[in-house]
C-alpha positions in Angstrom: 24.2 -71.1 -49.0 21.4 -69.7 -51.0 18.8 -67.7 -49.8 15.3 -67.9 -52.0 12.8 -65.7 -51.5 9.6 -65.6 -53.5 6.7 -62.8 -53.2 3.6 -63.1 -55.4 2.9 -66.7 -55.0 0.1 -69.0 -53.8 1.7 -71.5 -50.8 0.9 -74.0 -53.9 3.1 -72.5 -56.1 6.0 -71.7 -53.0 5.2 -75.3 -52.6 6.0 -76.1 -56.1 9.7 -74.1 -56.7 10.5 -75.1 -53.3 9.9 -78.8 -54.0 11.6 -78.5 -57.1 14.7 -76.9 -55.6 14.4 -79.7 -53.1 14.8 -82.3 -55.7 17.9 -80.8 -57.8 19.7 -80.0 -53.8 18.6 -82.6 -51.4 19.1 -81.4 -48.1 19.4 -83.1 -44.6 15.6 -81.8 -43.8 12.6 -81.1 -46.3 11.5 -78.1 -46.7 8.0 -77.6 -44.5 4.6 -76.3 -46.0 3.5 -73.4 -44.1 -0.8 -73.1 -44.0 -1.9 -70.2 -45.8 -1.7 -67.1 -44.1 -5.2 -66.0 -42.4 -7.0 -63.0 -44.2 -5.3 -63.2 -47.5 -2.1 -61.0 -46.5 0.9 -60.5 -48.8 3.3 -63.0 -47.8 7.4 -63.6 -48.5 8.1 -67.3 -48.7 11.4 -67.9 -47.9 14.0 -71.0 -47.6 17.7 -71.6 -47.7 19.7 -74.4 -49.9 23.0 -75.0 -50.2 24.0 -76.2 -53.8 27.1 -78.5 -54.2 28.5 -79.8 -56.8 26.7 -83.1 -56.9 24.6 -83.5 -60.1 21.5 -81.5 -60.0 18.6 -84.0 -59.7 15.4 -82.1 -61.7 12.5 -83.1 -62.1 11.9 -84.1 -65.8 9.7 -81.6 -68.4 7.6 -78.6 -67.8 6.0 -78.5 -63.9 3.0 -75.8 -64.0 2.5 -73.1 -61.7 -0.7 -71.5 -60.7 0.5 -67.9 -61.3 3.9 -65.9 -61.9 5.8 -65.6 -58.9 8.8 -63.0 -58.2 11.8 -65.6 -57.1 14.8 -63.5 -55.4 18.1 -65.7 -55.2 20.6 -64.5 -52.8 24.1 -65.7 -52.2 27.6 -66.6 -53.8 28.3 -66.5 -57.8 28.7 -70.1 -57.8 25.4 -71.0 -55.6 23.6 -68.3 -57.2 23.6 -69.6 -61.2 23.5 -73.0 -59.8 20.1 -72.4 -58.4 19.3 -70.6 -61.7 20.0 -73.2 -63.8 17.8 -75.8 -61.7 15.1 -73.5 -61.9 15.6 -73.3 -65.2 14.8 -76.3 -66.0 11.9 -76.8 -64.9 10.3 -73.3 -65.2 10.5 -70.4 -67.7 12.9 -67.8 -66.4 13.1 -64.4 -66.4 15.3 -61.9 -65.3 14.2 -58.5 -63.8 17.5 -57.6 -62.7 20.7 -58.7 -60.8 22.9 -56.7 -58.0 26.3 -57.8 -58.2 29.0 -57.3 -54.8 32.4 -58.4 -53.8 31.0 -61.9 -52.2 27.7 -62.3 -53.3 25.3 -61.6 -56.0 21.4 -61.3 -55.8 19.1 -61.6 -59.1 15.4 -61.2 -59.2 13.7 -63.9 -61.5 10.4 -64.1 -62.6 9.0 -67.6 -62.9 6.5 -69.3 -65.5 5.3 -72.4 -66.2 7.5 -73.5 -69.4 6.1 -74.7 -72.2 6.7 -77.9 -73.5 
């Protein structure tokens, strides 16, 4: 299990990596679209997935986000790059740094719309 955090994002663009993430790890239930919070306050959007070793199921060529949203990704080695790579393809990724443990890793990715 993965947890994915993101901070700096509209709920369109939370909307739009979690959807994404959705697609490439089908899960037993969809991720739900929170309403945006009231007063315009600084918000963590957060959802778990669970990567297996099914083929990753992205979505095909560049999907565009409305800004550049921080995307924290913490969990095992394995789950962890597995969720990097899916968000790979399908957004420009960059990484702002990585905190490594006996069990788990967590790695801070910044996320643009990739160009085709």
């Amino acid at each position: 299990m993965v947890t994915v955090s993101l901070t700096g994002s509209s709920l369109k663009d939370a909307a739009t990596v979690f959807g994404a993430l959705g697609k490439a790890f089908p899960a037993g239930e969809p991720w739900d679209v929170p309403t945006d919070p009231p007063g315009g306050a600084a918000v963590v959007w957060t959802a778990e997935f669970e990567p297996t070793q099914s083929r990753v199921l992205a979505p095909v060529g560049p999907t565009p986000l409305e800004g550049s949203p921080t995307v924290t990704l913490q969990g095992g080695y394995v789950a962890v790059d597995r969720l990097r790579e899916a968000l790979s393809a399908v957004f420009a990724v960059h990484e702002q740094g990585t905190v490594s443990g006996d069990q788990e890793k967590e790695v801070d990715l910044e996320l643009r719309t990739k160009q085709p």
